[in-house]
C-alpha positions in Angstrom: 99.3 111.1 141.9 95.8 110.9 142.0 92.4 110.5 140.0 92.3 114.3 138.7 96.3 114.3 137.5 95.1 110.4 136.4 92.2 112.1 134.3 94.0 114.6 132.7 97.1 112.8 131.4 94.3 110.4 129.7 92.7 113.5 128.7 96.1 114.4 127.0 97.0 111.0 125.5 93.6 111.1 123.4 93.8 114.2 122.7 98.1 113.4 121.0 96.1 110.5 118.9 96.4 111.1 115.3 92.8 110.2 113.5 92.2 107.4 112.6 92.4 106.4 108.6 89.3 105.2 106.9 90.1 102.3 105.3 87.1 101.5 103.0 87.3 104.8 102.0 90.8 104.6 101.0 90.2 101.3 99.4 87.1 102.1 97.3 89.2 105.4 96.0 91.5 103.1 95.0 89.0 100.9 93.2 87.9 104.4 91.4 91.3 105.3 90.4 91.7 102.1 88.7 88.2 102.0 86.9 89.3 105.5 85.6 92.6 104.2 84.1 91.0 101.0 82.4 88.2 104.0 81.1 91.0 105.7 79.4 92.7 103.0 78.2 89.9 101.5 76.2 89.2 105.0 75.1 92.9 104.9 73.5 92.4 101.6 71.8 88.3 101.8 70.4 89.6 102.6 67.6 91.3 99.3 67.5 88.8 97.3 69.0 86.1 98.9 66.8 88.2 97.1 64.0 88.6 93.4 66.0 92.4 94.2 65.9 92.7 94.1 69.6 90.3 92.9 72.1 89.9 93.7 75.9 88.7 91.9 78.7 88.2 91.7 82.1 88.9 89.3 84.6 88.8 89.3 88.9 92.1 88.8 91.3 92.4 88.8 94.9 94.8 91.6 96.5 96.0 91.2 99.9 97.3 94.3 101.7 97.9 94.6 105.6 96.2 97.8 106.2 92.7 96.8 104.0 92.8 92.8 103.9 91.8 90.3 101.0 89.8 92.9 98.5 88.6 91.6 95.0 89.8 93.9 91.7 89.9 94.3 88.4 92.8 93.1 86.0 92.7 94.4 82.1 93.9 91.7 79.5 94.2 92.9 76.3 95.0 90.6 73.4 96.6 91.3 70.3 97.0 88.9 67.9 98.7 85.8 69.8 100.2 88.2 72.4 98.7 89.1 75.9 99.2 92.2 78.4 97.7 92.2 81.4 97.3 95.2 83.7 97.6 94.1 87.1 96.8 95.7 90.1 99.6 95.5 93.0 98.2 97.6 95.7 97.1 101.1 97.3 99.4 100.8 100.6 102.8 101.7 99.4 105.4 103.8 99.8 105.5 106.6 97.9 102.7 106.1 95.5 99.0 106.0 96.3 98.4 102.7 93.8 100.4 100.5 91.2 99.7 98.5 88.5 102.2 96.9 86.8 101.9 96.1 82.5 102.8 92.0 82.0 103.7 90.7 78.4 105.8 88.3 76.5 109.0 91.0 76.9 109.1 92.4 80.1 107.0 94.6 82.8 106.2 98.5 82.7 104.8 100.0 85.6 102.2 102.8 86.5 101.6 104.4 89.2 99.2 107.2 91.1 101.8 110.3 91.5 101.6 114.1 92.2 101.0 115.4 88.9 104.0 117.7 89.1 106.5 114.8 90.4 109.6 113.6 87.9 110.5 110.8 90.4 110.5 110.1 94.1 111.0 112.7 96.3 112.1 112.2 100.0 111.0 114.6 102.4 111.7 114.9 106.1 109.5 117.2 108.5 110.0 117.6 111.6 107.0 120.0 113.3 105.0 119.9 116.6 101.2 119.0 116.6 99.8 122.3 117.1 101.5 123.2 113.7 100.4 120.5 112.2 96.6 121.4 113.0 97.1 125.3 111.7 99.1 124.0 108.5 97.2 121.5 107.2 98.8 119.5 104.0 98.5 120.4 100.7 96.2 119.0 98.2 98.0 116.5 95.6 96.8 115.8 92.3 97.1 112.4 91.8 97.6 111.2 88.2 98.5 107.8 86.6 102.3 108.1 85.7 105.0 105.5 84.0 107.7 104.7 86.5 111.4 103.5 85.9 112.8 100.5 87.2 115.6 101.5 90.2 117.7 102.9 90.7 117.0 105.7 88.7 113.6 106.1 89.1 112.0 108.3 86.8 107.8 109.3 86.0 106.5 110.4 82.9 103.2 111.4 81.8 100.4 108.3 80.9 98.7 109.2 77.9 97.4 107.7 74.5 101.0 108.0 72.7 103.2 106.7 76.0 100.5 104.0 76.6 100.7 102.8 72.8 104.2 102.2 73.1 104.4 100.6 76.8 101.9 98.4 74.9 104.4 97.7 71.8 107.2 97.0 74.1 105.4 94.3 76.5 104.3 92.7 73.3 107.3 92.8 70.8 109.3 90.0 70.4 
């Protein structure tokens, strides 16, 4: 083997690598799609905060995840009467979702997360294609919207809005 047949499989092993991902990029989208949420969310309670019958704050965390590192965020408190639920942000990098935050109060957790806009619950897909395909098909455009999940095993999504966010609220803070 010499330098030319050298040469070319180098050409060919660069040319295999998959780009790379933008990982500020990714991260400050993420930052975006949570600003966005907390914007709708005091939208759905002004009216209630108009009145001093619940009052929202903000307050700073630290969220480690492998791909981005130690990244400062955003976490929602809202406080009604002598009950609290926070809106914490887990993460970006997971499987399955682009971003989850998960509702904390006195009864129990509800989570959100970023999902297709069409999707009921998980869906598993395998593909199995060749590069050149991959380059002539590219993927399809999703529309990602805040969604409640289910706990497992049965996992199930369902549409955040004013009316399914006012009742996640009422069951982290009911005793």
């Amino acid at each position: 083997m010499g330098k030319k047949e050298f040469d070319d499989f180098l050409r060919k092993e660069k040319e295999k690598k998959k780009p790379t991902i933008d990982w500020s990029a990714e991260k400050e989208w993420w930052l975006k799609q949570l600003d966005k949420l907390y914007m709708d969310i005091q939208k759905w309670l002004k009216e209630y905060t108009d009145k001093q019958e619940i009052f929202v704050e903000f307050s700073n965390i630290e969220i480690y995840e492998e791909a981005l590192g130690t990244y400062t965020a955003r976490q929602m408190i809202i406080k009604i009467s002598d009950k609290i639920a926070t809106l914490i942000p887990i993460g970006t990098i997971l499987i399955g979702t682009k971003g989850r935050i998960d509702m904390k109060g006195n009864t129990g957790t509800i989570r959100f997360i970023l999902a297709d806009r069409n999707a009921t619950g998980p869906k598993i897909v395998v593909k199995e294609y060749l590069l050149e395909e991959e380059n002539k098909n590219p993927k399809p455009q999703i529309d990602w919207v805040w969604k409640i999940t289910t706990n497992p095993p049965r996992i199930k999504y369902s549409d955040l809005n004013r009316d399914t966010f006012l009742q996640s609220l009422m069951q982290v803070c009911n005793d």
